[in-house]
DSSP file (Angstrom, degrees, kcal/mol; ACC not computed):
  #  RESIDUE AA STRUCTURE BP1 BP2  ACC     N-H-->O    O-->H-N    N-H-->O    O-->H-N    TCO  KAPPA ALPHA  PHI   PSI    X-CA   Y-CA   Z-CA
    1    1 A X              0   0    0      0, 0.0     2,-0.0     0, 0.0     0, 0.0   0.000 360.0 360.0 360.0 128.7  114.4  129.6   93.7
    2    2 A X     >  -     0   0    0      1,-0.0     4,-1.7     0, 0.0     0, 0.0  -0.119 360.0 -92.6 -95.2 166.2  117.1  127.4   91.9
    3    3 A X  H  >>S+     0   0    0      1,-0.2     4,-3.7     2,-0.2     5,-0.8   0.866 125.8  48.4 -71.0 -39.2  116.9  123.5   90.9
    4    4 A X  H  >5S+     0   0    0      2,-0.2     4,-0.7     1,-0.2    -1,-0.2   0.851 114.6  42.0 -68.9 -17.3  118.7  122.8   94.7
    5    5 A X  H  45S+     0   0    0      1,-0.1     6,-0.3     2,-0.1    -1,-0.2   0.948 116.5  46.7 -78.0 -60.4  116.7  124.8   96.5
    6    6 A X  H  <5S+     0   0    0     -4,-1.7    -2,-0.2     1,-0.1     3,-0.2   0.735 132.0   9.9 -63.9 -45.6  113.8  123.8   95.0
    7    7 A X  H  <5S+     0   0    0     -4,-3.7     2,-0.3     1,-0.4    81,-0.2   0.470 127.8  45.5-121.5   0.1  114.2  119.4   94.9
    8    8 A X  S  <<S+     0   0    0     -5,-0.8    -1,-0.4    -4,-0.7     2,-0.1  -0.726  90.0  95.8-123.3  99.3  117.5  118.7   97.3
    9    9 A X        -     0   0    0     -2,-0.3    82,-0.1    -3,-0.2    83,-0.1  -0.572  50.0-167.1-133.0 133.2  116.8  120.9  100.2
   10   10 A X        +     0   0    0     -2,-0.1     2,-0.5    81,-0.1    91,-0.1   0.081  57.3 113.7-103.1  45.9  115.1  119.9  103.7
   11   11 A X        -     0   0    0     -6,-0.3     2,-0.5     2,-0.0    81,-0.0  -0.811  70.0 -17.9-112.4 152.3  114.6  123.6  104.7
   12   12 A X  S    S-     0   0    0     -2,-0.5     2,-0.3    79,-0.0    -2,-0.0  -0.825  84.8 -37.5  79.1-120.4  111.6  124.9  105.0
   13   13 A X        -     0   0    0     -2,-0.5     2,-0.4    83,-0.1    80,-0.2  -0.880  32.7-169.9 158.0 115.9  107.7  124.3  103.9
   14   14 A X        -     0   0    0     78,-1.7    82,-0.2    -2,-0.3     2,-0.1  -0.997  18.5-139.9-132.2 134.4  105.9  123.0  100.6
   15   15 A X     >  -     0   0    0     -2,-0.4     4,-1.2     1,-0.1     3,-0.4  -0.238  31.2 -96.3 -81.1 164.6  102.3  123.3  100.1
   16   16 A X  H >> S+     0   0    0      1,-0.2     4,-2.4     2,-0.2     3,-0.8   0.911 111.6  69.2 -45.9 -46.7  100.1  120.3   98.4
   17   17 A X  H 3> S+     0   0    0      1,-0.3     4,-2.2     2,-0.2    -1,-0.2   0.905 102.5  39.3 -69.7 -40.4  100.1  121.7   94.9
   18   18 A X  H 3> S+     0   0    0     -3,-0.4     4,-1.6     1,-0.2    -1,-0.3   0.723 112.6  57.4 -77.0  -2.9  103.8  121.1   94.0
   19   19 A X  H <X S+     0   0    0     -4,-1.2     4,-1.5    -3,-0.8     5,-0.2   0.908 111.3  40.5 -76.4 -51.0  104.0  117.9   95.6
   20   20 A X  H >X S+     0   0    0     -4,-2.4     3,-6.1     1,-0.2     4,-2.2   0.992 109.5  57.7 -52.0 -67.8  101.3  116.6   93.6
   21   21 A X  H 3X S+     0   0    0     -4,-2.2     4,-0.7     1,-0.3    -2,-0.2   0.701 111.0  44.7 -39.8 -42.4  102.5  118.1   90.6
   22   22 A X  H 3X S+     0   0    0     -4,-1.6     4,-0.8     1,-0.3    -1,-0.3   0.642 112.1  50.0 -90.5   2.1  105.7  116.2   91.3
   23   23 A X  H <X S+     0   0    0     -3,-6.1     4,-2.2    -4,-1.5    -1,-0.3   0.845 111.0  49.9 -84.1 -34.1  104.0  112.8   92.1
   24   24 A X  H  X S+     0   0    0     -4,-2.2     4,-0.6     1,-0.2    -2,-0.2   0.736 111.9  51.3 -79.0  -5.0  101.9  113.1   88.9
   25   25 A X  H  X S+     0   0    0     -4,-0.7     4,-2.2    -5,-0.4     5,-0.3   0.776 111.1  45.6 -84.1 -40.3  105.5  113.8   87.0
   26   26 A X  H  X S+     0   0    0     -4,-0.8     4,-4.6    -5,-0.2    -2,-0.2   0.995 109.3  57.2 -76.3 -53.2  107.0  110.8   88.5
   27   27 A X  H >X S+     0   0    0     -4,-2.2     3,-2.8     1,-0.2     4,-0.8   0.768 116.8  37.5 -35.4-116.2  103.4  108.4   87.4
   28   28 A X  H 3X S+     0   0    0     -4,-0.6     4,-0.9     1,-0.3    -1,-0.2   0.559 113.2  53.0 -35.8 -31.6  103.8  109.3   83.7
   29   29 A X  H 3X S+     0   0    0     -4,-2.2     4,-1.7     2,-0.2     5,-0.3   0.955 122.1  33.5 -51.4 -46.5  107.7  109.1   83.8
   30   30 A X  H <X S+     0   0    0     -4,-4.6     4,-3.4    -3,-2.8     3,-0.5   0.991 116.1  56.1 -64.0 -43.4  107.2  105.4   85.4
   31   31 A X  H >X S+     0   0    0     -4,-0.8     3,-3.1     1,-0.3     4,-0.6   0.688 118.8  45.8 -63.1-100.6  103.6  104.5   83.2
   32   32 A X  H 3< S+     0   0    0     -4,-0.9    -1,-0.3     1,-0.4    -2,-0.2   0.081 107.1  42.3 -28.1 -50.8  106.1  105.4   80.6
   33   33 A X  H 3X S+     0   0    0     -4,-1.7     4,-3.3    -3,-0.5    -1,-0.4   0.658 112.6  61.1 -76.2 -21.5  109.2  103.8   81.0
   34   34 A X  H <X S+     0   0    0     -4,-3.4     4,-4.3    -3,-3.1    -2,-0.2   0.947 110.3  42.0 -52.1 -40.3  107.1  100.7   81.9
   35   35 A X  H  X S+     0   0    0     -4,-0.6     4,-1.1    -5,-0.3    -1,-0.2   0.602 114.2  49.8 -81.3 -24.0  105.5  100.9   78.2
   36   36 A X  H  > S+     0   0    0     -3,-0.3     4,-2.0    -5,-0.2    -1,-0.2   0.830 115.0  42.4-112.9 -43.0  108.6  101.6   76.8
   37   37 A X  H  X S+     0   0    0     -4,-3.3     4,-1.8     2,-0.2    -2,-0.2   0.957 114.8  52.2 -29.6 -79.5  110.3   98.6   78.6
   38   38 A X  H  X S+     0   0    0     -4,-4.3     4,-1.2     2,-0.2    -2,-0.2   0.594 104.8  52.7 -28.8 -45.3  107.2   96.5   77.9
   39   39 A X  H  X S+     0   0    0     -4,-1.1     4,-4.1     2,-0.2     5,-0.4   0.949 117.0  43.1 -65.1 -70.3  107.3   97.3   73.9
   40   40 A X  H  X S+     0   0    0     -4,-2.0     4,-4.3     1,-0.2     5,-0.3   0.904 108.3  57.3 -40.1 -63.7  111.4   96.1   73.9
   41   41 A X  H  < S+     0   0    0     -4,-1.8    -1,-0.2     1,-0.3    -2,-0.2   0.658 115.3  32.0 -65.9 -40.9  110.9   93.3   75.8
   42   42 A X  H  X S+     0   0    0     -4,-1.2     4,-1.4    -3,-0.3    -1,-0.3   0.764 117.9  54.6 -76.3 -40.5  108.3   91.7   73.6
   43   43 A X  H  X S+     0   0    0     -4,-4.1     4,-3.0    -3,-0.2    -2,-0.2   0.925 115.3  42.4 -49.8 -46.4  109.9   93.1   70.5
   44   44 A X  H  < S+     0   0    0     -4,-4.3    -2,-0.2    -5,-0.4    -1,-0.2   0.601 115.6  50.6 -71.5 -12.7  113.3   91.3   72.0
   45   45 A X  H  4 S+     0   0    0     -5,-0.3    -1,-0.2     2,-0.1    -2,-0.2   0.582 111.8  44.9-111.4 -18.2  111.3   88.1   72.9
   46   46 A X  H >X S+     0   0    0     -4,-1.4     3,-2.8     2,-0.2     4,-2.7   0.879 105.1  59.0-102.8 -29.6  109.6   87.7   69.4
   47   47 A X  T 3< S+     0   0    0     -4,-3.0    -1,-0.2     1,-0.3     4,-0.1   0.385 113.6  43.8 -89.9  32.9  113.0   88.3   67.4
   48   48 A X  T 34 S+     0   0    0     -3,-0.2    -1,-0.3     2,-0.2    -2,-0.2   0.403 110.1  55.7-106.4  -8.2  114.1   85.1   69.5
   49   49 A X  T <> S+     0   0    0     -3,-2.8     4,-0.9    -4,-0.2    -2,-0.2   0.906 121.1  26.0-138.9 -84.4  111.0   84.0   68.6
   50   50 A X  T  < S+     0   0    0     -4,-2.7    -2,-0.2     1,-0.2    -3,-0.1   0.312 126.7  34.8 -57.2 -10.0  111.9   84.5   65.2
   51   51 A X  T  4 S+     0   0    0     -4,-0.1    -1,-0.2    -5,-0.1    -3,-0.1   0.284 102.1  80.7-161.3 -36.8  115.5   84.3   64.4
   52   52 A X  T >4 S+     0   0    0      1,-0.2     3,-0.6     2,-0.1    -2,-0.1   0.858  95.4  46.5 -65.1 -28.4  115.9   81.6   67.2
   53   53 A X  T 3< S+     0   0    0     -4,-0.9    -1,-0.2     1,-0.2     2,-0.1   0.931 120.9  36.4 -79.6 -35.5  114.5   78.9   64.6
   54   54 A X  T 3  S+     0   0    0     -4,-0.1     2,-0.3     2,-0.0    -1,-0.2  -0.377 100.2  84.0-105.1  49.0  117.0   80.1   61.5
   55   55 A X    <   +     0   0    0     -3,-0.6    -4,-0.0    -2,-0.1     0, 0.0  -0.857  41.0 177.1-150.7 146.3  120.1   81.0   63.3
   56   56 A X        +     0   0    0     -2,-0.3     2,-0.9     4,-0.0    -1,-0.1   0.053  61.9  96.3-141.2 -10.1  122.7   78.7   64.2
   57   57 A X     >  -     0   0    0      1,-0.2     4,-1.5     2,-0.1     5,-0.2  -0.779  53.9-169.0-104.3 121.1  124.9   81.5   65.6
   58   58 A X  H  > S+     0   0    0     -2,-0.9     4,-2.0     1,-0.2    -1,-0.2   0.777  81.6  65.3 -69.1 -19.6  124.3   81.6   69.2
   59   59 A X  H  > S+     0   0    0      2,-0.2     4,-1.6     1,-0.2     5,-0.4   0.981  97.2  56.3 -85.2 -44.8  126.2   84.9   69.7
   60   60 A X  H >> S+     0   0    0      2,-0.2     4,-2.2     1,-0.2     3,-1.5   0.945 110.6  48.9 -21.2 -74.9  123.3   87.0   67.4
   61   61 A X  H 3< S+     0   0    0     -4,-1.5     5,-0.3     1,-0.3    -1,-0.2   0.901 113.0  47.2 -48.2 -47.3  120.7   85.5   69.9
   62   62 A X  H 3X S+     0   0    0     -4,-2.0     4,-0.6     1,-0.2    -1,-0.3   0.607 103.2  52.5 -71.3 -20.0  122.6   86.6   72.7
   63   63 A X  H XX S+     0   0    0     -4,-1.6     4,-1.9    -3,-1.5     3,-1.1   0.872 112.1  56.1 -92.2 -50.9  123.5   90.1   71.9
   64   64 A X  H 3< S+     0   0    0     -4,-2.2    -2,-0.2    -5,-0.4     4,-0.2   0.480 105.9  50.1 -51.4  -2.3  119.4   90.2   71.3
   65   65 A X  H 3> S+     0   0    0     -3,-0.2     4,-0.6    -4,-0.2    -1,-0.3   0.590 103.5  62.0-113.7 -15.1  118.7   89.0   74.9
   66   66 A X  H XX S+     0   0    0     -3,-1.1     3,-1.4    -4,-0.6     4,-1.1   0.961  90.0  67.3 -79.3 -43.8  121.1   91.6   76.3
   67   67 A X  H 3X S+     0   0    0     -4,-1.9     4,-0.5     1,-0.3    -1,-0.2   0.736  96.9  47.5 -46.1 -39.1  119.3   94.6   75.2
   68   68 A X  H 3> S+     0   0    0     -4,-0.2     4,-3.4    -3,-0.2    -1,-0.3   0.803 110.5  52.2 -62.9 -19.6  116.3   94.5   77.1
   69   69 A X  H <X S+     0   0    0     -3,-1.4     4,-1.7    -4,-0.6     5,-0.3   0.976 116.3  43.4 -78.9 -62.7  118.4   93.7   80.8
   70   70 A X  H  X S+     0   0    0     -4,-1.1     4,-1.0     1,-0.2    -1,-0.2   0.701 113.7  53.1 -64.6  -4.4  120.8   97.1   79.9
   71   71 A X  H  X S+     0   0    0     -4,-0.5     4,-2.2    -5,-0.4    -1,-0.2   0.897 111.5  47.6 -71.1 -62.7  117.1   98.8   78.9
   72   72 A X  H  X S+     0   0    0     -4,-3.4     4,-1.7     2,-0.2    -2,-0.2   0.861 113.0  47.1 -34.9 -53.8  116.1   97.7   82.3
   73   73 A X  H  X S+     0   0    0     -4,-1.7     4,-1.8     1,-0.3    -1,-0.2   0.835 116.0  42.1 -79.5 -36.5  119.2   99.1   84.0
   74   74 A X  H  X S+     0   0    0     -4,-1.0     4,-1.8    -5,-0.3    -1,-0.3   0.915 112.1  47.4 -64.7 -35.1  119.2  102.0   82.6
   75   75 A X  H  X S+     0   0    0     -4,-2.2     4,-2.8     1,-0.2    -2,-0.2   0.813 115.1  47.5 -83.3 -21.8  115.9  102.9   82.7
   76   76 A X  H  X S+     0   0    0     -4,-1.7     4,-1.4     2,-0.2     5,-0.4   0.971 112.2  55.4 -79.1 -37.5  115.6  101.8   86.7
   77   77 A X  H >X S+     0   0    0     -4,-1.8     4,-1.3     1,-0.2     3,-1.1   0.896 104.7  53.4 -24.9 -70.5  119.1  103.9   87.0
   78   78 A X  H >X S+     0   0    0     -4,-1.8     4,-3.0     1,-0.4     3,-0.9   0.849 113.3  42.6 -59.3 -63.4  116.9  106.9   85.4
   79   79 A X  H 3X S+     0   0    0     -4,-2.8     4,-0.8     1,-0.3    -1,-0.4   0.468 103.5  61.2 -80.9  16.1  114.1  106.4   88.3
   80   80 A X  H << S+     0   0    0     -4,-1.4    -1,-0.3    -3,-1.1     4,-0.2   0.768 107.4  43.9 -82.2 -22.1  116.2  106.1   90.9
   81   81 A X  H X< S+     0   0    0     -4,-1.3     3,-2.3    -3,-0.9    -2,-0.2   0.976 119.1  48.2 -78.1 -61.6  117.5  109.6   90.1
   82   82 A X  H 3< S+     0   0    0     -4,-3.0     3,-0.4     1,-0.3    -1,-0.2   0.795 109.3  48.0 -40.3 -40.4  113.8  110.7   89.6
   83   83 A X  T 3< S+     0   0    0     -4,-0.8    -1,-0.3     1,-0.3     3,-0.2   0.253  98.7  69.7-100.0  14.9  112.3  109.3   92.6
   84   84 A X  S <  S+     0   0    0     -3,-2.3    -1,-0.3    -4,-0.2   -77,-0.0  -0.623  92.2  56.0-115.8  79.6  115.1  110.8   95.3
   85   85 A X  S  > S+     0   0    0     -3,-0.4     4,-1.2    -2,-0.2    -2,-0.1  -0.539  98.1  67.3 -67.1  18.8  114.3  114.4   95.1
   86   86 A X  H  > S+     0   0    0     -3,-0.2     4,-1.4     2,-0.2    -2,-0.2   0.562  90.5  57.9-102.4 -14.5  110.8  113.0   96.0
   87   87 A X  H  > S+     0   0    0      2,-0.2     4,-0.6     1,-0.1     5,-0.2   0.867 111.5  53.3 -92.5 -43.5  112.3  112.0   99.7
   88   88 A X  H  > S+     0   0    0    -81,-0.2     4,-0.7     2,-0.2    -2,-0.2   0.789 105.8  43.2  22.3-106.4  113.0  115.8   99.7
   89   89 A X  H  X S+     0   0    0     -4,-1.2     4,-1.5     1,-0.2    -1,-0.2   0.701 107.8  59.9 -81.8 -22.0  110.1  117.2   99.0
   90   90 A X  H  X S+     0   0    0     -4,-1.4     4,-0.9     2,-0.2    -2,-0.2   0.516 101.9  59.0 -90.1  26.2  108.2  114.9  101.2
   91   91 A X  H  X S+     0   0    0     -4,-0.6     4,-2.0   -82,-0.1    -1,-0.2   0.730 108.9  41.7 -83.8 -43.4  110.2  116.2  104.0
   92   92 A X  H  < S+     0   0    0     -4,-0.7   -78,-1.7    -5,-0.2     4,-0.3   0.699 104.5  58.8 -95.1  10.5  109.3  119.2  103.5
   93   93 A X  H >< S+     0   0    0     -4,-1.5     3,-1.0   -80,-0.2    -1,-0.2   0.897 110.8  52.1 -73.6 -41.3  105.7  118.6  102.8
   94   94 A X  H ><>S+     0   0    0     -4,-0.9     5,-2.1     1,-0.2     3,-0.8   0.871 103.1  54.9 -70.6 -19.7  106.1  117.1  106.4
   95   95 A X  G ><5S+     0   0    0     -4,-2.0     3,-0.6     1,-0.3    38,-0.3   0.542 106.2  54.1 -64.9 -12.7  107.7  120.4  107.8
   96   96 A X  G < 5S+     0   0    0     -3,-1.0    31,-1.9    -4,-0.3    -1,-0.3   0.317 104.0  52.3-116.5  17.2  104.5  122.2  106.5
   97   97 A X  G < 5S-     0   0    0     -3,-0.8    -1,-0.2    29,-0.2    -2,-0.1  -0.267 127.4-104.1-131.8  26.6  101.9  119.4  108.7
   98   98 A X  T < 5S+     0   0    0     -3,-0.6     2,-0.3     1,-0.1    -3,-0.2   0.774  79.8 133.5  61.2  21.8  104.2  120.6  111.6
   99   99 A X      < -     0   0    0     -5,-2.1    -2,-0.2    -8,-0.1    -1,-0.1  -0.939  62.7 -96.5-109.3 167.1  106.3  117.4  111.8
  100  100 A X    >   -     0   0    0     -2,-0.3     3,-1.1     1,-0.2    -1,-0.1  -0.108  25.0-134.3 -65.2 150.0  109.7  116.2  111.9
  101  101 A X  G >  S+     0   0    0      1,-0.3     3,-1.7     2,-0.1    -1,-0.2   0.481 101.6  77.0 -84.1  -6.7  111.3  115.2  108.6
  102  102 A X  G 3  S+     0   0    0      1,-0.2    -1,-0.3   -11,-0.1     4,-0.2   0.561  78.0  80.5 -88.9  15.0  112.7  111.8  110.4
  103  103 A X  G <   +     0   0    0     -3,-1.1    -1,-0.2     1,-0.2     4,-0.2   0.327  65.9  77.1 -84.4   4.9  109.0  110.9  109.8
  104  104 A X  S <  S+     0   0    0     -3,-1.7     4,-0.5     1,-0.2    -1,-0.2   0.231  81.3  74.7 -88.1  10.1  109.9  110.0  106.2
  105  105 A X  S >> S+     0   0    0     -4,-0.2     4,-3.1     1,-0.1     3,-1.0   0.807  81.1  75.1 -83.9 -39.7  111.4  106.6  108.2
  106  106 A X  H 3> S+     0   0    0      1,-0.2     4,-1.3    -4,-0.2     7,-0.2   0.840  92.5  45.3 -65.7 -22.5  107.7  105.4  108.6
  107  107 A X  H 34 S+     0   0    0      2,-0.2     7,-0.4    -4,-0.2    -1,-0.2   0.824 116.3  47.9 -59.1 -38.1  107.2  104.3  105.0
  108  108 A X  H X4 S+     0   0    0     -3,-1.0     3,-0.6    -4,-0.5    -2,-0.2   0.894 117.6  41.7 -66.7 -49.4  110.9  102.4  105.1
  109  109 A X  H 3< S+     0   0    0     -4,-3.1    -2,-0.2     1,-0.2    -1,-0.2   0.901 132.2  27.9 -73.6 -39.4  109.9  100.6  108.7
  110  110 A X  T ><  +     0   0    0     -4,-1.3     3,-9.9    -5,-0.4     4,-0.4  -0.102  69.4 173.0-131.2  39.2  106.2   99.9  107.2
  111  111 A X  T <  S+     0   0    0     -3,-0.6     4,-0.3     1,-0.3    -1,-0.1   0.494  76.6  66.7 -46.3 -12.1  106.4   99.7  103.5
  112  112 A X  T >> S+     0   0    0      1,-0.2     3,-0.8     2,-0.1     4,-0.6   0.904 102.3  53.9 -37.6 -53.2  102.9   98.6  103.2
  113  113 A X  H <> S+     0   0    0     -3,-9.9     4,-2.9     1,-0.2     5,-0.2   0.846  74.4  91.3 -58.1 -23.3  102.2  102.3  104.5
  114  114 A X  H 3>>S+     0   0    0     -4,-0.4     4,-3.6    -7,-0.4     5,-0.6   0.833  91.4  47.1 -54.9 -22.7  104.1  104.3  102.0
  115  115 A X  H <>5S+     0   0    0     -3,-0.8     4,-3.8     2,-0.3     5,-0.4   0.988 119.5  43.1 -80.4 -64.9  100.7  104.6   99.5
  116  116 A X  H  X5S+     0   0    0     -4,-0.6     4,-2.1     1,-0.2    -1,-0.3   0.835 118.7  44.0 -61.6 -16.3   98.8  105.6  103.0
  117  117 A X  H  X5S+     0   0    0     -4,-2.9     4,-2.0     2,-0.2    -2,-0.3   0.976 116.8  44.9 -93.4 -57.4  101.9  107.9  103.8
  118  118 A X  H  X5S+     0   0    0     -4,-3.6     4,-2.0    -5,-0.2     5,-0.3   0.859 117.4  52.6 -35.9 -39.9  102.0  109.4  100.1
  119  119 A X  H  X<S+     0   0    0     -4,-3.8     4,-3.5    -5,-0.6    -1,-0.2   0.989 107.1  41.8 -56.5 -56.4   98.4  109.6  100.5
  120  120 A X  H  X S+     0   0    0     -4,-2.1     4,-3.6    -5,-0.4    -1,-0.2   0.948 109.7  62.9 -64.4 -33.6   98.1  111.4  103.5
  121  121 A X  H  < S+     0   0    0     -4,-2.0    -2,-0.2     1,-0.2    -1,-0.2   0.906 110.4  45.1 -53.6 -47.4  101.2  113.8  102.1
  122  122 A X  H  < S+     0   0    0     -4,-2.0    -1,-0.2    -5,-0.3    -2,-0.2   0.974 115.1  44.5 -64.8 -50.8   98.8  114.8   99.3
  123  123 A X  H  < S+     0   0    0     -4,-3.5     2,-0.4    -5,-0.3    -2,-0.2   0.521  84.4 105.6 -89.0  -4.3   95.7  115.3  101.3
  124  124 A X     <  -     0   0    0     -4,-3.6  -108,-0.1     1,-0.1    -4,-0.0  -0.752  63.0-133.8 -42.3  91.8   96.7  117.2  104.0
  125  125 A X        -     0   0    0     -2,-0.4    -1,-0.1     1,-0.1    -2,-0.1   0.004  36.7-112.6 -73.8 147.0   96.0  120.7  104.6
  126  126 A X        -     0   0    0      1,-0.1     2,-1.2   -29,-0.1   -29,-0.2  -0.366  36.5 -88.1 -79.3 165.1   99.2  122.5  105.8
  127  127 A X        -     0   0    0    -31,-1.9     2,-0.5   -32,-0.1    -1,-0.1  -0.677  53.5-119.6 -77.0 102.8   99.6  123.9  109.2
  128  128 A X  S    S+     0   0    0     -2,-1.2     2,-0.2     8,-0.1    -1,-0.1  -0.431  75.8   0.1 -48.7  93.0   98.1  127.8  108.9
  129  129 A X  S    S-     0   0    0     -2,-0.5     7,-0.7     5,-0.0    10,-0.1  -0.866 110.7 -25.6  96.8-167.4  100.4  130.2  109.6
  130  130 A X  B     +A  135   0A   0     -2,-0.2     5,-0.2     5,-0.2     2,-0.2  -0.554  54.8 179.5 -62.4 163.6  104.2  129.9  110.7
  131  131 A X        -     0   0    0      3,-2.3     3,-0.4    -2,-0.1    -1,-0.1  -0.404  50.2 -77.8-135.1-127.7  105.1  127.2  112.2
  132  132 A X  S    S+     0   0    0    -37,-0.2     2,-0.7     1,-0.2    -1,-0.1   0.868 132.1  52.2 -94.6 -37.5  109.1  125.9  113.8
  133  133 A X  S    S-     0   0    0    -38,-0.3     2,-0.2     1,-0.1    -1,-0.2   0.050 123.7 -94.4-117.9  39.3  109.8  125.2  110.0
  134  134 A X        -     0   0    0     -2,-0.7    -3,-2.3    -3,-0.4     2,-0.5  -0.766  57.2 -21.5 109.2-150.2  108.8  128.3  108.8
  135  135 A X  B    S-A  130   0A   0     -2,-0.2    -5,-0.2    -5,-0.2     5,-0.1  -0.859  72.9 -87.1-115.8 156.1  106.3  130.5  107.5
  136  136 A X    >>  -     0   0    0     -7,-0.7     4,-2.0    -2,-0.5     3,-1.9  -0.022  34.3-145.7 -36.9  98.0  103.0  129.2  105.5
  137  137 A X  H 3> S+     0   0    0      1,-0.3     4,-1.6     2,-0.2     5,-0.1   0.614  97.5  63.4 -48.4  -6.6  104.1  128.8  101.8
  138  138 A X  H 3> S+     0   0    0      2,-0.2     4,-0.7     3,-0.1    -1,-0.3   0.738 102.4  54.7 -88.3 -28.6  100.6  129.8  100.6
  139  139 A X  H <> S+     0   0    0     -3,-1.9     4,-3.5     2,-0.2     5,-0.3   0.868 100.8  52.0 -15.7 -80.1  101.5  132.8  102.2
  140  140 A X  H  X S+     0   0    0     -4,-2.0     4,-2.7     2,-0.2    -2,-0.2   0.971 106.5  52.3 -52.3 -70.4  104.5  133.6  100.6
  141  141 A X  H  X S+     0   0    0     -4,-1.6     4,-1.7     1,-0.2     5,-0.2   0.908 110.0  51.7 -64.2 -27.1  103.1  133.3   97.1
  142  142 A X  H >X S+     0   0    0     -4,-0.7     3,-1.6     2,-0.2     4,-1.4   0.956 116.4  40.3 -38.7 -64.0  100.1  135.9   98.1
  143  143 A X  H 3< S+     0   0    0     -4,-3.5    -2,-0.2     1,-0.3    -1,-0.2   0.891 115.8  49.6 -53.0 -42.0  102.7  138.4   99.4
  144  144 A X  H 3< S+     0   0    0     -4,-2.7    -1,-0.3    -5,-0.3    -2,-0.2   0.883 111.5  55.6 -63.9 -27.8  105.2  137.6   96.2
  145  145 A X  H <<        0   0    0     -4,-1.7    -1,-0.2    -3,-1.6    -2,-0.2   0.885 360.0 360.0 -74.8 -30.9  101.8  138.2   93.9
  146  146 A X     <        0   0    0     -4,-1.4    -1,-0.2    -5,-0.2    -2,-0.1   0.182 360.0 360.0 -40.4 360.0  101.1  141.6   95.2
C-alpha cells in the first residue's frame, strides 16, 4: 500500500489501531511545535526585553519581532498539511462503523463535538465482517499473515 493509498484515499475500511497511531503522531507533532513555538517566542520577547533598552535602531527590534509570527506561519502551514490526511482516515474509519463518509460534516456543523466525534472514531469496534465499504480490515491482515 503506497503513501496515497494509505493517507488520501476514501476507499475502503481502517481499523482502530492505525487511526490511533496517527492521532498520537499528530499530539506529539502539535505538543511539539507548541514547545518549540513557546521556547522562540519568549527567547524573541526577552531579547526585546533586553536589547529594547540599549538600541536606538528600531529596525534591529523589528527584524526580532518578526521571527516568531513567520515561526508561527510556518509551523501552522506545517499542521495544516499534517492534520488533512486525518479527514481521510477518519472517513474511512467511518466506512468501517458502516457509515457514510459525509458524516465527517458533524464535527464542522458542531465543533464542540469533534473531541466526542474523534473519541468515538477511536473507541469503536468496527463492523464484523464485510460491509457496503468493504471487507473487515482485521481480516485482511489475518489472511495477509498466513
Amino acid at each position: 500500500m503506497n503513501l496515497e493509498e494509505k493517507y488520501f484515499s476514501t476507499e475502503g475500511r481502517l481499523n482502530r489501531k492505525p487511526f490511533i497511531h496517527y492521532i498520537i503522531f499528530l499530539i506529539v507533532i502539535s505538543l511539539a511545535f507548541i514547545g518549540i513555538i513557546t521556547l522562540l517566542g519568549l527567547a524573541s520577547a526577552l531579547s526585546i526585553a533586553i536589547l529594547g533598552e540599549n538600541v536606538n535602531d528600531l529596525n534591529v527590534l523589528s527584524q526580532i519581532e518578526v521571527i516568531p509570527i513567520l515561526l508561527i506561519l510556518v509551523a501552522s502551514l506545517i499542521l495544516i498539511i499534517l492534520f488533512l490526511p486525518l479527514n481521510f482516515l477518519m472517513i474511512r474509519r467511518l466506512h468501517d462503523l458502516n457509515f457514510s463518509g459525509w458524516w465527517i460534516i458533524f464535527p464542522i456543523i458542531f465543533p464542540f463535538g469533534y473531541f466526542i466525534f474523534i473519541l468515538y472514531l477511536i473507541l469503536a469496534k468496527g463492523t464484523n465482517g464485510p460491509n457496503k465499504y468493504g471487507e473487515n480490515p482485521l481480516e485482511l491482515t489475518k489472511s495477509s499473515n498466513v
